[in-house]
C-alpha positions, 0 to 999 in steps of 0.5 A: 500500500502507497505511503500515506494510506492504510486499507483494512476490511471488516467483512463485507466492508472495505475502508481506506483511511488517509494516514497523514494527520500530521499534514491534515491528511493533504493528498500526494501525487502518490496518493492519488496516482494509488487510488485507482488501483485501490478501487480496482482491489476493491472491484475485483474481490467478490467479497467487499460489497462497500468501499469507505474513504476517512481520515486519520485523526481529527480530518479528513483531508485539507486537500492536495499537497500544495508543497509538491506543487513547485516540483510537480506542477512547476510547468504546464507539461508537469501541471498536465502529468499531475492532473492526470493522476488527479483525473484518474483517482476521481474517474476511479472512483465515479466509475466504482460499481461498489458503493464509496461512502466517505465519511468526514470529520473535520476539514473536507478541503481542495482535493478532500472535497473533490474525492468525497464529491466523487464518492457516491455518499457523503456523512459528516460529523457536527463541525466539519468544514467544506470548500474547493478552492482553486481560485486561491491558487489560480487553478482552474477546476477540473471538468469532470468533477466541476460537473459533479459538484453541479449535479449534487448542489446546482450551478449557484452553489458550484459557482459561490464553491468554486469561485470564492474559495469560502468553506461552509459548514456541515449543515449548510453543506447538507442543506444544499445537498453536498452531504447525504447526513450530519451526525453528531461526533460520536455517532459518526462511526456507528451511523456509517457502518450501520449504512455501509451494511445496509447497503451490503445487504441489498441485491448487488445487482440491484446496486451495481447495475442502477449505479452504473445507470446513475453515472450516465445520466449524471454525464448527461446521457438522455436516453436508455441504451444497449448497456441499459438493456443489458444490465435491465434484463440481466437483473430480470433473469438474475438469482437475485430477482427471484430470491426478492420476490421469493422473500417479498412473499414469504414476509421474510429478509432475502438472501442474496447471493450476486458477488 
């Protein structure tokens, strides 16, 4: 594992912790360069269901290692490779059939907030803080995840984020929906892990196939196409369907069993 992450597993959930606290947990060129072979681990082992990215100590992430930048971004040829690595880890993650929660305490600053905005949910305790802030830097926002941010909080907040560089706090966070739920400090851990399972225990192919269909229409596709078709009729003729309905008749839980 790259220096400056640590993954573990418990069961059926898999959770990639960011291990620099004594750097608010900011983000190198290393790390994200890791990140998509992190989810790559995670896609290929049938038993994780759930992958949660969180911070060591009291942050998630403060964002990218500014202090890389007079090195690795020193030239518009270096700026592009560092992008690069940046554009991957988001894509990883935005492309993840599994379901990536982040869970945040603390500062979700810069590349903090672009990676959680590329996971699927978003929980925070009391008191953490949010904000994008390339403006600060004279950096122009990447497209993909621009569009990300648009879709979960519109074209006003994506414009008072990205253009001031001012942070907000959890509830003003979730009352524009850039959080999925705020919990106070304490109930952080329990309440994630209680979703996390959740989500595990739902058909799969349920989950993975209406993510999929998700990150389509949030690329601004329309229509349904052949893959939709496919992944529909595919769960039509799934174990999956019959042990739902099975279940649902029964007034039993299912027991699914798609990996």
């Amino acid at each position: 594992m790259t220096e400056g992450f640590e993954f573990t597993r418990d069961g059926e959930v898999a959770r990639l912790t960011f291990t620099r606290p004594e750097k608010m947990n900011a983000i190198t060129y290393g790390m994200w360069s890791a990140i998509p072979d992190v989810v790559a681990r995670v896609e290929a082992d049938p038993g994780i269901k759930v992958l949660v990215l969180t911070g060591a100590g009291a942050h998630f992430s403060a964002g990218a290692d500014i202090s890389e930048f007079r090195e690795l971004r020193s030239t518009a040829d270096a700026a592009e490779t560092y992008d690069k690595a940046v554009d991957g880890a988001v894509a990883a993650l935005t492309a993840s059939r599994k379901p990536t929660v982040a869970m945040i305490r603390g500062n979700c600053i810069g590349g903090g907030c672009q990676l959680s905005v590329a996971c699927d949910f978003r929980f925070a305790a009391e008191g953490s803080r949010f904000g994008i802030t390339p403006a600060k830097l004279g950096i122009v926002y990447h497209f993909g995840s621009t569009r990300q941010l648009v879709s979960l909080v519109g074209p006003a907040n994506a414009k008072y984020f990205l253009l001031s560089g001012e942070l907000v706090d959890a509830c003003r966070a979730r009352e524009i929906g850039l959080l999925n739920d705020v919990f106070p400090a304490d109930d952080l851990e329990a309440s994630t892990r209680k979703f996390a399972e959740t989500l595990a225990s739902r058909s799969q192919a349920s989950v993975r196939g209406m993510n999929r269909i998700i990150e389509k229409i949030v690329a601004g596709q329309e229509e349904s196409d052949a893959e939709v078709d496919e992944i529909r009729l595919g769960a039509l003729h799934g174990e999956d369907y019959a042990e739902g309905v099975a279940a649902f008749l029964a007034r039993r839980p299912p027991k699914f069993t798609y990996r």
